[in-house]
N, C-alpha and C positions, 0 to 999 in steps of 0.2 A: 589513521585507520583504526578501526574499534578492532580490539582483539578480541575473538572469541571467550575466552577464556576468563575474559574481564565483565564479561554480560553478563547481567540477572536480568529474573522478570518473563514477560512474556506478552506476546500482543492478539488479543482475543477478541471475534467478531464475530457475536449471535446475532442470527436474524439484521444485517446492515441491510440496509435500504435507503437507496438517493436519487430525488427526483431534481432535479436543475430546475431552478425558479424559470417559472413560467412554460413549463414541458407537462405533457400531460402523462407522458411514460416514464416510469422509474430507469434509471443509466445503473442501476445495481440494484437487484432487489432479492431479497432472503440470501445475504450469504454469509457463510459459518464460515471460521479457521479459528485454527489454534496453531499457532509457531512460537514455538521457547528457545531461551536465548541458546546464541550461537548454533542456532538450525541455520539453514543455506533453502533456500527460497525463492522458485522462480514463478515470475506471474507472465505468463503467457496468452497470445490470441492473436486471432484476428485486428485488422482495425476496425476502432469503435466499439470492441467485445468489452471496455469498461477498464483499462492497466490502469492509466493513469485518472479514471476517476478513483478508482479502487485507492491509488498511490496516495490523492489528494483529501481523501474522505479518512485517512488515520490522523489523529492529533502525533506531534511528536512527544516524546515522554519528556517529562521534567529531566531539566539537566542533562539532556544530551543535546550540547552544541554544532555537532558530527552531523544531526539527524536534516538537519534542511540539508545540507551538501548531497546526502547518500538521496533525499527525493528530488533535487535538482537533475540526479544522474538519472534518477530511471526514469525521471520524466522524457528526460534529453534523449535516452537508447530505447525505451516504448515508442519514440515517435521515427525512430530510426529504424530498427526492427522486424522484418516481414517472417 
């Protein structure tokens, strides 16, 4: 588990925009956030309102080996979730 308290940094997204090859409509487009370390952060919707593209369109940062497990999960509970 990542402690709080052990995080630096921050993960920042001006203007993100993702069209899936071969789609003629963007699955996310213009969206802003700023969350710094050890915020609590929840990405909510409908289905199809974009969680898990959102989830899938962040790179994970250098040297966090934590970070595929923590997107495996909210892939697994976004797809769970109503």
């Amino acid at each position: 588990m990542l402690e709080p308290q052990k995080l630096a940094g921050e993960i920042v997204a001006r203007d993100l925009t993702y069209t899936f090859p071969g789609s003629a409509h963007a699955a996310l487009q213009s969206v802003n956030f700023h969350i710094y370390a050890g915020e609590t952060v929840a990405v909510v919707g409908p289905i199809g309102s974009g969680k898990s593209t959102l989830a899938n369109a962040l790179p994970p940062p250098a040297g966090h080996s934590a970070w595929a497990a923590i997107f495996r999960w909210l892939r697994y509970y976004s797809n769970c979730l109503i």
